[in-house]
C-alpha positions as CSV (number, residue, x, y, z in Angstrom):
1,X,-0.9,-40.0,-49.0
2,X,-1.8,-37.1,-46.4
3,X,-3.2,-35.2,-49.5
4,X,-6.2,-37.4,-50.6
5,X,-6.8,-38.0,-46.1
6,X,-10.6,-37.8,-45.2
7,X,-11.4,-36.2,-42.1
8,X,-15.0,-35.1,-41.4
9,X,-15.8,-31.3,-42.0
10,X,-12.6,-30.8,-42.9
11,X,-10.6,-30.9,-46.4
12,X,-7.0,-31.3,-46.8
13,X,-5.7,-28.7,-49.7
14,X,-2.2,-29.6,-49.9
15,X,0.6,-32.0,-48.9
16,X,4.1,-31.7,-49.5
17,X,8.1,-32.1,-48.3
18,X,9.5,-28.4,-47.9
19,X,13.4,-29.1,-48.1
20,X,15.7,-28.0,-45.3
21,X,15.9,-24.0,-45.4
22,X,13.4,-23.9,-48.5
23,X,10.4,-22.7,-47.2
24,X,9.6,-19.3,-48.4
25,X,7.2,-17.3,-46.0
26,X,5.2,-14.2,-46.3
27,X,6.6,-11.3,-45.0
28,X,5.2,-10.7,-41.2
29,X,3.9,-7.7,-39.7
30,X,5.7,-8.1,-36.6
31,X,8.7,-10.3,-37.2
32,X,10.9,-8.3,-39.8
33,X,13.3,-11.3,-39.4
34,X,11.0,-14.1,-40.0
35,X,12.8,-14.7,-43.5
36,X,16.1,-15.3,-41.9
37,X,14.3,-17.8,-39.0
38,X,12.8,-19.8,-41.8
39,X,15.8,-19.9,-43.3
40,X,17.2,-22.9,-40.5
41,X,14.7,-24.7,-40.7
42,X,15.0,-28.6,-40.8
43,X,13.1,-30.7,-43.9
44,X,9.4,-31.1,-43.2
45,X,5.9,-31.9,-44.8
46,X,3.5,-29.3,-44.8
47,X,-0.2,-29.8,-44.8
48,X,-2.7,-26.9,-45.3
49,X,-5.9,-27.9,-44.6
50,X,-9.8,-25.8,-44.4
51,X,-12.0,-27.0,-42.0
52,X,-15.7,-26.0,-41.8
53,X,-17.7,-27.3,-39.1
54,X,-20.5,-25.0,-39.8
55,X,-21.9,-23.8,-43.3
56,X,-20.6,-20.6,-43.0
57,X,-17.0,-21.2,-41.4
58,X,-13.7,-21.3,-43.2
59,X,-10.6,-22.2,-41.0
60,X,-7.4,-22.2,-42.2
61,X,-4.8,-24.9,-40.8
62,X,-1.4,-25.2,-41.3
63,X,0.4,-28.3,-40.0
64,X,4.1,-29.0,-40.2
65,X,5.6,-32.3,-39.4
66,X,9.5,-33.5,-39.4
67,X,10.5,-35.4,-42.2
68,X,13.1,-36.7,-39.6
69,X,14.1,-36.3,-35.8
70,X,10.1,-36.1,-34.7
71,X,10.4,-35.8,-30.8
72,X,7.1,-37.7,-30.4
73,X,4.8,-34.9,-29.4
74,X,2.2,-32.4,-31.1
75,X,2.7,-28.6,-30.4
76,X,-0.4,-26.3,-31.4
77,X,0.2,-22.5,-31.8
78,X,-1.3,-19.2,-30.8
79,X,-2.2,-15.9,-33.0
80,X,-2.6,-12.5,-31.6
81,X,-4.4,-10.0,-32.4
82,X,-7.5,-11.0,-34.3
83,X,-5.8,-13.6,-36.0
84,X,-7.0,-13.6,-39.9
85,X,-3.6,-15.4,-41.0
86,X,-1.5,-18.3,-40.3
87,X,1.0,-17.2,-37.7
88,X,4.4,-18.8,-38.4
89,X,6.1,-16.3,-36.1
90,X,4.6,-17.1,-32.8
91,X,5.8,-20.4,-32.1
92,X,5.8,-22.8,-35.4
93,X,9.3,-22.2,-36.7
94,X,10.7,-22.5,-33.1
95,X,8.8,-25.2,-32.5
96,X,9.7,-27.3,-35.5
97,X,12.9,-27.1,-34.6
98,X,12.4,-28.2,-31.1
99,X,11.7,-31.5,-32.6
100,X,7.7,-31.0,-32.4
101,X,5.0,-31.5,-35.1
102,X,3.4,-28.2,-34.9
103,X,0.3,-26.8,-36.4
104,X,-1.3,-23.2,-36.1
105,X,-4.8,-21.8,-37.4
106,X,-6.1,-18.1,-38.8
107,X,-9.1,-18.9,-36.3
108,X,-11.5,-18.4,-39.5
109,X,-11.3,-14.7,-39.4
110,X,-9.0,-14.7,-42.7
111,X,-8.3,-12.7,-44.3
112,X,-9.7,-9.7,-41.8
113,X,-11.6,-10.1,-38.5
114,X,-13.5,-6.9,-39.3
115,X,-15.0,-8.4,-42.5
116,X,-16.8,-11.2,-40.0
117,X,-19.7,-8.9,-38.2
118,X,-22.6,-10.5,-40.4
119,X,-20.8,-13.8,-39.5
120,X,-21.8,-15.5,-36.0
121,X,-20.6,-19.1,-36.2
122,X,-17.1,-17.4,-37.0
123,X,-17.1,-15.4,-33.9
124,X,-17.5,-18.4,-32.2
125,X,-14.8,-20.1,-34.5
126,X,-12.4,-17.4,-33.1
127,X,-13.6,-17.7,-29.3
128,X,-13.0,-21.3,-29.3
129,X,-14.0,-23.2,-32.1
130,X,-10.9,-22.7,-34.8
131,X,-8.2,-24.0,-32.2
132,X,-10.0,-27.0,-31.0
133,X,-10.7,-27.7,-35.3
134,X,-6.7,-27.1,-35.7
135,X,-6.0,-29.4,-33.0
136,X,-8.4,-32.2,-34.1
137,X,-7.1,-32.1,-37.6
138,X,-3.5,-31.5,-36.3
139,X,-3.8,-35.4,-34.3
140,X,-5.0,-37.0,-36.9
141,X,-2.5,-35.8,-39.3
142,X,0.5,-36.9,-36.9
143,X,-1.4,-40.2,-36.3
144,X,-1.6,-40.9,-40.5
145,X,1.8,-39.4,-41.2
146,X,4.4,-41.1,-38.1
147,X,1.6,-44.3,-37.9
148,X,0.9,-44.1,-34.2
149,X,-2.1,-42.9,-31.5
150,X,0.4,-42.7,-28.8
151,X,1.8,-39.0,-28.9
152,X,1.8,-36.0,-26.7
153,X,0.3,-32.2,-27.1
154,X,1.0,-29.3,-25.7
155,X,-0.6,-25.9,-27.0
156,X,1.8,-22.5,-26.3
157,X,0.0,-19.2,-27.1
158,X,0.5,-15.7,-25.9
159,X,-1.8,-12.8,-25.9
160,X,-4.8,-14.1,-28.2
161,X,-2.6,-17.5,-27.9
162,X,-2.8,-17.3,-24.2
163,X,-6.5,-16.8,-24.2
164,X,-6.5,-20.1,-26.7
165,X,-4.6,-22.0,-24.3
166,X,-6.6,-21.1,-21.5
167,X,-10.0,-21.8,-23.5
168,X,-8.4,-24.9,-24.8
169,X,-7.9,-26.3,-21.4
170,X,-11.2,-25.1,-19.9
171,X,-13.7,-26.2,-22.7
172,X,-11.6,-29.3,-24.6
173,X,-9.5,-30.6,-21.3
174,X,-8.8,-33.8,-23.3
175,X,-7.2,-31.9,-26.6
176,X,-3.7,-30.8,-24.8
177,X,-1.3,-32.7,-22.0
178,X,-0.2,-29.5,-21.5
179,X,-0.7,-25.7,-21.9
180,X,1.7,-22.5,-22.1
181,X,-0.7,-19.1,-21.6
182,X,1.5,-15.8,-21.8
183,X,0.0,-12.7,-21.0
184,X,-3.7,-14.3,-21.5
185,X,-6.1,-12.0,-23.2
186,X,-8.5,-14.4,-22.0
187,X,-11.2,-12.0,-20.4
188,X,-11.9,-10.7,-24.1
189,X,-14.8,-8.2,-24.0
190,X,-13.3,-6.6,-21.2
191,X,-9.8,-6.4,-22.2
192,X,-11.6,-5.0,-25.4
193,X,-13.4,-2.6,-22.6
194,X,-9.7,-1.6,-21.4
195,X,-8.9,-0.4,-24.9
196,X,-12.1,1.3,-26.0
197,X,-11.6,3.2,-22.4
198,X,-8.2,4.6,-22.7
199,X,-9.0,5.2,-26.6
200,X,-12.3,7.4,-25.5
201,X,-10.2,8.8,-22.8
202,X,-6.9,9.9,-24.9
203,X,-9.1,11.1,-27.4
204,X,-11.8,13.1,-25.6
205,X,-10.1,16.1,-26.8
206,X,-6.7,17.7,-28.6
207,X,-6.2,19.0,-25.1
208,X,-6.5,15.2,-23.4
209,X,-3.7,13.5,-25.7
210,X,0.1,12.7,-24.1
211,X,2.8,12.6,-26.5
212,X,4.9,9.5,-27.1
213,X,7.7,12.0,-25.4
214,X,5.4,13.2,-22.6
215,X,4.8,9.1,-21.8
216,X,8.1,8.7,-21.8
217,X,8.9,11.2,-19.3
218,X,6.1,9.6,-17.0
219,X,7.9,6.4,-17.6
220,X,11.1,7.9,-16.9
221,X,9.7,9.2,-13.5
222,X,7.7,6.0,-12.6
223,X,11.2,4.8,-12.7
224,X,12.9,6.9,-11.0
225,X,10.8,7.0,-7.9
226,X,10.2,3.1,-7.6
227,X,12.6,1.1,-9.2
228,X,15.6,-1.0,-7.6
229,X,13.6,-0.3,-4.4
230,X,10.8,-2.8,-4.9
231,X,13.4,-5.7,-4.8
232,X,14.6,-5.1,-8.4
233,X,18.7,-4.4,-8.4
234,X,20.1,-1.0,-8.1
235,X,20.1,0.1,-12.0
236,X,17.3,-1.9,-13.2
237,X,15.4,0.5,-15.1
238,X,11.9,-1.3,-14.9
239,X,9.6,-2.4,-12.0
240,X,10.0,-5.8,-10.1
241,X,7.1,-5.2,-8.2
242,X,5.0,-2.4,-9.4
243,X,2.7,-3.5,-6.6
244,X,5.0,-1.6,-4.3
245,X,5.8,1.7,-6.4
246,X,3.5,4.5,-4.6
247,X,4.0,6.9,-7.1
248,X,2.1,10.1,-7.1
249,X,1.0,11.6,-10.2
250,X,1.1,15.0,-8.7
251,X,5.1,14.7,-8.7
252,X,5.0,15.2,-12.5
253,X,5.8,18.4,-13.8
254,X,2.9,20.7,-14.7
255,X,3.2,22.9,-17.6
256,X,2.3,26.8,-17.0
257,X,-0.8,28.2,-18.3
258,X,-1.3,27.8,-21.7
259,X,2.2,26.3,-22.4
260,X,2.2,23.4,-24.4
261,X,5.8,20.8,-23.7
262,X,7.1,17.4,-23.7
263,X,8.8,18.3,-20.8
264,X,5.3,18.7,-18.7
265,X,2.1,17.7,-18.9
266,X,-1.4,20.1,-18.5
267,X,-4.3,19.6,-16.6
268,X,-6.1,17.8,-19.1
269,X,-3.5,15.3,-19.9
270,X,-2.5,15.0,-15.9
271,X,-6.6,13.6,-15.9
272,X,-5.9,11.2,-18.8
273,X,-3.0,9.8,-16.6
274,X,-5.0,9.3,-14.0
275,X,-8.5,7.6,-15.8
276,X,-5.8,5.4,-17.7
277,X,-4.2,4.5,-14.1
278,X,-7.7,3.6,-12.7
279,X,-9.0,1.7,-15.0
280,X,-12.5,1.1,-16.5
281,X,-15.2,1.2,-14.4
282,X,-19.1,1.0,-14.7
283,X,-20.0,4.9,-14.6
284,X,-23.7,4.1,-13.1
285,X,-22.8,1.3,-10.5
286,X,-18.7,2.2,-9.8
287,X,-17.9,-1.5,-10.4
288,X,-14.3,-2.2,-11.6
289,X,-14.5,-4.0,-15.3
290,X,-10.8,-4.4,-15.6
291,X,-7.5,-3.3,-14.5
292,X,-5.9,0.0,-15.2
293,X,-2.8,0.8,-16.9
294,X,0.7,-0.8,-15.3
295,X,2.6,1.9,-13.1
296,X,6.0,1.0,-15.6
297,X,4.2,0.1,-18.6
298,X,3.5,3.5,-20.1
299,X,5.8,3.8,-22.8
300,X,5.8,0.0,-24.5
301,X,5.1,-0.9,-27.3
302,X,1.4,-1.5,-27.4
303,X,0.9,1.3,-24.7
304,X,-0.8,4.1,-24.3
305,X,0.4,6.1,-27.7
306,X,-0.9,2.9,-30.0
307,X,-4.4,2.5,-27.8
308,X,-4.6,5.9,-28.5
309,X,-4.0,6.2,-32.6
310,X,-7.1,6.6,-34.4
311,X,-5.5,5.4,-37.6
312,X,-5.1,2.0,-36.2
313,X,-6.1,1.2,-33.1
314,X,-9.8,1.2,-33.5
315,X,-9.4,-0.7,-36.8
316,X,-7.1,-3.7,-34.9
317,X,-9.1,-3.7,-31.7
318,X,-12.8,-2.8,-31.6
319,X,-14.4,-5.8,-34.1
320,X,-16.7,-7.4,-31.2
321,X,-17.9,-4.2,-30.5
322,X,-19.2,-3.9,-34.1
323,X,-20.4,-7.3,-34.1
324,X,-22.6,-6.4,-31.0
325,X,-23.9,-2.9,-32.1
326,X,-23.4,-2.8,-35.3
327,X,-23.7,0.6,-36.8
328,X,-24.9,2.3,-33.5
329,X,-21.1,1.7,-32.1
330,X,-18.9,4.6,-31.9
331,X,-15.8,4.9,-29.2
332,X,-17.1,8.6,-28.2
333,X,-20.6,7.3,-26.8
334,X,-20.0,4.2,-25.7
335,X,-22.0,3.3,-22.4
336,X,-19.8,1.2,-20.2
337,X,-23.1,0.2,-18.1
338,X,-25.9,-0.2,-20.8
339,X,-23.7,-0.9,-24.0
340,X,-21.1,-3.3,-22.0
341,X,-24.1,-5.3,-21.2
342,X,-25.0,-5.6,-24.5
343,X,-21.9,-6.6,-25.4
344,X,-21.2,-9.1,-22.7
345,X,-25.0,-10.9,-23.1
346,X,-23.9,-11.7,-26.8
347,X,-20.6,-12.6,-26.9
348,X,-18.9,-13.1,-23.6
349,X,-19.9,-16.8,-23.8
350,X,-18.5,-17.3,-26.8
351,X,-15.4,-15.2,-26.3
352,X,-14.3,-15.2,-23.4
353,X,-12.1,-17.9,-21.8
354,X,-13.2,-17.1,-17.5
355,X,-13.4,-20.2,-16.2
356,X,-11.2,-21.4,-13.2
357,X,-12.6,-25.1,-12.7
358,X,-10.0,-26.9,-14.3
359,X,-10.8,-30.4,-12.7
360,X,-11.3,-32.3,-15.9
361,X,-8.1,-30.9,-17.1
362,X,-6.1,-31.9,-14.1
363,X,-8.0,-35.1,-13.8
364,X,-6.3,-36.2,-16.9
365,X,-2.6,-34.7,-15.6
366,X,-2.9,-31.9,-17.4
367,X,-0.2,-29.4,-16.7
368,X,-0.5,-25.4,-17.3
369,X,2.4,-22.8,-17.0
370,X,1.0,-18.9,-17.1
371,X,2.9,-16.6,-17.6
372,X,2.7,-12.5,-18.1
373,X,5.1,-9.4,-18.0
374,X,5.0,-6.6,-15.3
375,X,5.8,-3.9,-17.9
376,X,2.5,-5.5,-20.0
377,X,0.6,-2.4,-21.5
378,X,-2.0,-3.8,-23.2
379,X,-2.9,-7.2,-20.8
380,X,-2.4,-5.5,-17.4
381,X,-0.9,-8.1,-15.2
382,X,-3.1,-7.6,-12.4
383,X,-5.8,-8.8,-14.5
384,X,-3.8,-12.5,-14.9
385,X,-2.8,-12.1,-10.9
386,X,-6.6,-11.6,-9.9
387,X,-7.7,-14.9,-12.9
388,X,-4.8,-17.2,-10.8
389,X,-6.4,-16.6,-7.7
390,X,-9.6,-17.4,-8.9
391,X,-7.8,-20.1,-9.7
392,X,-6.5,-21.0,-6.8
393,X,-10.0,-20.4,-4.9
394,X,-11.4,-22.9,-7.4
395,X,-9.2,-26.1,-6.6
396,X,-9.4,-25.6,-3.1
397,X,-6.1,-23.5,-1.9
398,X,-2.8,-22.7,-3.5
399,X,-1.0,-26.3,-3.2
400,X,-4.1,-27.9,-4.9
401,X,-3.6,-25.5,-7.5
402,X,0.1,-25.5,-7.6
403,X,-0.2,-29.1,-8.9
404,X,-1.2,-28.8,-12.3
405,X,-0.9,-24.8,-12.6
406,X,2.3,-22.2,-11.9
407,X,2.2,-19.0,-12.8
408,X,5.3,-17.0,-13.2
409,X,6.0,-13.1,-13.1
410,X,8.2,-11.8,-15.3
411,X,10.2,-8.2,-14.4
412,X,10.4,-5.6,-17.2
413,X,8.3,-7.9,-19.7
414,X,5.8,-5.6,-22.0
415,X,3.3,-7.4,-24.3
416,X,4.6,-11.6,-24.3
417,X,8.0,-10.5,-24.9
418,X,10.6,-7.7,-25.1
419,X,11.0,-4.8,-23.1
420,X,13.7,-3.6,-20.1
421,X,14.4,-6.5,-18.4
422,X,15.1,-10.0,-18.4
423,X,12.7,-11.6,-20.2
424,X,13.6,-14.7,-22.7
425,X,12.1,-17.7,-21.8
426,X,12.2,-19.2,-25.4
427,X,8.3,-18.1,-25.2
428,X,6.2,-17.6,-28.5
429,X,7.1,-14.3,-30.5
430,X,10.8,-14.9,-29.8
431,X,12.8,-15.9,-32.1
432,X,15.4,-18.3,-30.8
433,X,15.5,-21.8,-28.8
434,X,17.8,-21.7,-26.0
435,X,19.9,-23.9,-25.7
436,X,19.3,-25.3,-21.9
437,X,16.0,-26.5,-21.0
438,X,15.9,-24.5,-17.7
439,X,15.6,-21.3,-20.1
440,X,13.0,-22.6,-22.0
441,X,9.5,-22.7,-20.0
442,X,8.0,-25.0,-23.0
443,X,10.4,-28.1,-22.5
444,X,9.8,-26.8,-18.3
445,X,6.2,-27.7,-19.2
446,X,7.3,-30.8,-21.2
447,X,9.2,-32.0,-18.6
448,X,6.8,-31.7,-16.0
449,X,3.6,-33.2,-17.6
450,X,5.8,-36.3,-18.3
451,X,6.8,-36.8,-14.8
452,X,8.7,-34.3,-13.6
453,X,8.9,-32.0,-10.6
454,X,6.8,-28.8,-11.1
455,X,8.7,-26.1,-11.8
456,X,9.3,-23.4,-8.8
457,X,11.0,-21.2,-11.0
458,X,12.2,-20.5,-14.8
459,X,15.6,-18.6,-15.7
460,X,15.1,-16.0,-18.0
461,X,18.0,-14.6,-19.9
462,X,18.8,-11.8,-22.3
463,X,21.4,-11.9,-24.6
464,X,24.3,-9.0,-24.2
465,X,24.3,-6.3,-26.7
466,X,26.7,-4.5,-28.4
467,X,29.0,-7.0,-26.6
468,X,28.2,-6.7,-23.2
469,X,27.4,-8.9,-20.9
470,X,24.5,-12.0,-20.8
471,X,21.8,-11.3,-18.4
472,X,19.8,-14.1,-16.2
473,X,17.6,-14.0,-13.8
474,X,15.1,-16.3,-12.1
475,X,11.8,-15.9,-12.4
476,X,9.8,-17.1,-9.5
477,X,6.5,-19.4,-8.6
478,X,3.8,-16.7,-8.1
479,X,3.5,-15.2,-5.5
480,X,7.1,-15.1,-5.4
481,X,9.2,-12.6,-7.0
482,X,12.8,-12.5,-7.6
483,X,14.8,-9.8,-5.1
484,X,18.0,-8.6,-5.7
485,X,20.8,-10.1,-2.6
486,X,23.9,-8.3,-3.5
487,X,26.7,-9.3,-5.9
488,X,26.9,-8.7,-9.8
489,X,22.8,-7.9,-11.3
490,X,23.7,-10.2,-14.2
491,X,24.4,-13.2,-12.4
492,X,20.5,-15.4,-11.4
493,X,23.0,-16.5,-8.3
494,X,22.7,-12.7,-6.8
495,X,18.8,-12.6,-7.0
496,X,16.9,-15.1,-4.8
497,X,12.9,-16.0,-5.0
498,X,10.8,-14.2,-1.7
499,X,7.3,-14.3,-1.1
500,X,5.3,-11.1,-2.0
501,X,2.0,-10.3,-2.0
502,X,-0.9,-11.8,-3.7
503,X,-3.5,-10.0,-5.9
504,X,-3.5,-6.7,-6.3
505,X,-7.3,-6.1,-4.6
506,X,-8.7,-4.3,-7.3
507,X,-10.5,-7.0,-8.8
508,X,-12.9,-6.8,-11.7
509,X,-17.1,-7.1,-10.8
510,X,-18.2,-10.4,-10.5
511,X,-20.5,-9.3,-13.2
512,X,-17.6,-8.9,-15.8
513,X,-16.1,-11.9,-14.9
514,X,-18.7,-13.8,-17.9
């Protein structure tokens, strides 16, 4: 029935009932247990669908829906990265077993972004265009297959997902009831700015690079001069507050003259730290373009010794800047004044998700949990802290904003998941449900946009290892932060929520806010 389905500028490919456990899915690059996820999952009908709303667009649209025990709602999923594949890892397995319909899309950059820079209308696909074709598609599939209009959506993304979630909500306010945005890269041709920066600036010479050991000794001493003394618990070995770590760079150890160690760092590398630490800034004007690197952050994955691999980084991460310059880009020349501009008056309409005025959205009782790690590499969070208050500028004060959109800090947290501290919140990239709703910031956001209290905080947990104990802690309504009151760390009873500060200051130019 779905199969032979006609939906305008778009083409169903296949229909058909994947038995319980039986789906068989391509190995991910970042999910080495994917196979063993699928492997639980629960009888369903997947649709695979190409939609081309343009002559020269392709997207790819996957769409799973329970053959039994449909919970009455729609979930769309995020990518990361540049997309190019259907991403069953970040939120579609978990989410079919949650009880939702879910659907995900390769944002018609498949089968390699890079492949796309003679290829306009898919740039904007991938900006915007892909997720709002997957979720079209998506409602009418659910609305053919379970015979019924009334149904909810909700949309959970992080990193490139976040900055779908975000876009969603600011450009299609009617598409999703409610949105999840982890660690958005929203602001996209100036997180792409961030990257080409440290890149240019780790590679500026053999002399400028840290090693992976060398970062983890600045980690080690980030640590050791901040943490369990920023309201974090005596132990923790990551930031709560890296707001209030005033750590000196000249502390490190400095190798002698013309020794070369991992237990020190030179001259030239002690400069690195310290562009990497300020961030990108226009070189003509001084105007901030984005955040620096995360005091905390420096040895996650994603960090400093990926942005800085020339056998991968520039290959995952510098597309748009290809697109805009075509062969006249190269990371060594780049002109963050002249070339940025460039840049930003061809794409950053089209890319980038920056808006704050959300009225539409909330008009219609939209609901939107944010969150984003404080050990975040690669989406620095002060970059997400500095797009909330925008935020909350925009609706007219925090409680106006607080009604329709939380955002939520999360200790220890690198890239959407992972990292030192407690961080599972049953977000996208994980790989489990959990099992009560308060650890699970999706069915928070469920419960919410169907009539619930808004959430003033989420309990994140972390499983023991090697059979030690379970870890929770609470993770608080922004500008709140959880601070440790005494009693056992693993316990969320011996950590309580207390206002901190908002920002930090260093926001970007209103000029690369596009």
């Amino acid at each position: 029935m779905l199969a032979r389905h006609v939906l305008p500028g778009a083409q169903i490919t296949s229909a058909r009932a994947i038995a319980a456990g039986a789906f068989d899915a391509p190995p991910s690059p970042i999910a080495p247990d994917l196979a063993a996820r699928v492997a639980t999952l629960p009888a369903f009908c997947r649709v695979e669908a190409i939609a081309t709303p343009t002559p020269d667009s392709r997207i790819g649209i996957e769409i799973w829906l329970p053959l039994a025990g449909w919970n009455g709602r729609l979930l769309g999923t995020g990518n990361g990265g540049g997309a190019g594949r259907i991403a069953y890892e970040m939120g579609m397995v978990e989410g079919l077993k949650r009880g939702f319909a879910v659907a995900n899309t390769d944002l018609g950059t498949a089968p390699d972004i890079n492949a796309t820079a003679a290829h306009p209308e898919r740039w904007i696909d991938f900006g915007h265009r892909a997720t709002h074709e997957m979720t079209r598609v998506a409602k009418s599939m659910v609305a053919a297959f379970y015979k019924t209009s009334s149904f909810r959506s909700y949309f959970e993304g992080c990193s490139t997902g976040g900055q779908q979630a975000l876009g969603a909500a600011q450009r299609y306010p009617s598409d999703y009831d409610g949105v999840l945005a982890g660690d958005p890269g929203n602001n996209r041709t100036h997180v792409a700015s961030y990257f080409l920066w440290n890149y240019a600036s780790l590679n500026a010479s053999a002399a400028a690079k840290l090693s992976a050991a060398q970062w983890s000794l600045v980690s080690r001493s980030v640590l050791a001069a901040c943490a369990g003394k920023d309201g974090g618990a005596p132990g923790d070995r990551f930031l709560t507050d890296p707001r209030r770590c005033r750590f000196d760079v000249g502390t490190l150890p400095v190798c002698k003259t013309g020794a070369v160690s991992d237990t020190c760092l030179t001259a030239p590398q002690l400069a690195t730290l310290r562009r990497l630490y300020a961030g990108p800034v226009n070189p003509r004007t001084g105007e901030r373009i984005y955040a620096g690197l995360t005091l905390g952050s420096e040895d996650q994955p994603l960090g400093p010794v990926m942005q800085g691999d020339p056998a991968t980084w520039p290959e995952q991460q510098f597309y748009l800047f290809h697109w805009a310059l075509g062969d006249a880009f190269a990371p060594a020349s780049f002109d963050f004044d002249r070339d940025l501009d460039r840049v930003d008056a061809q794409l950053a309409g089209t890319l980038n998700a920056n808006g704050v005025n959300y009225s539409d959205f909330a008009r219609a009782g939209g609901k939107m949990i944010i969150y984003t790690g404080l050990a975040d590499p690669a989406v620095p969070f002060a970059e997400v802290t500095n797009y909330y208050d925008r935020l909350v500028a925009s609706a007219g004060g925090r409680e106006n904003a607080a009604a329709f959109a939380r955002l939520f800090l999360v200790p220890g947290m690198g890239h959407c998941f992972g990292g030192p501290g407690v961080t599972d919140i049953g977000q996208p990239f994980t790989s489990g449900v959990p099992q009560q709703a308060e650890n699970d910031a999706l069915m928070t956001l469920v419960a919410w946009t169907e009539g619930g209290d808004a959430p003033s905080t989420l309990i994140a947990r972390h499983q023991g290892d090697g059979g030690q104990p379970a870890q929770e802690r609470p993770l608080c309504s922004y500008p709140a932060l959880p601070e440790y009151r005494g009693g056992d760390a693993n316990r969320r009873t011996s950590f309580t929520c207390a206002a901190h500060a908002t920002g930090p200051a260093e926001a970007p130019s209103a000029r690369y806010l596009n």
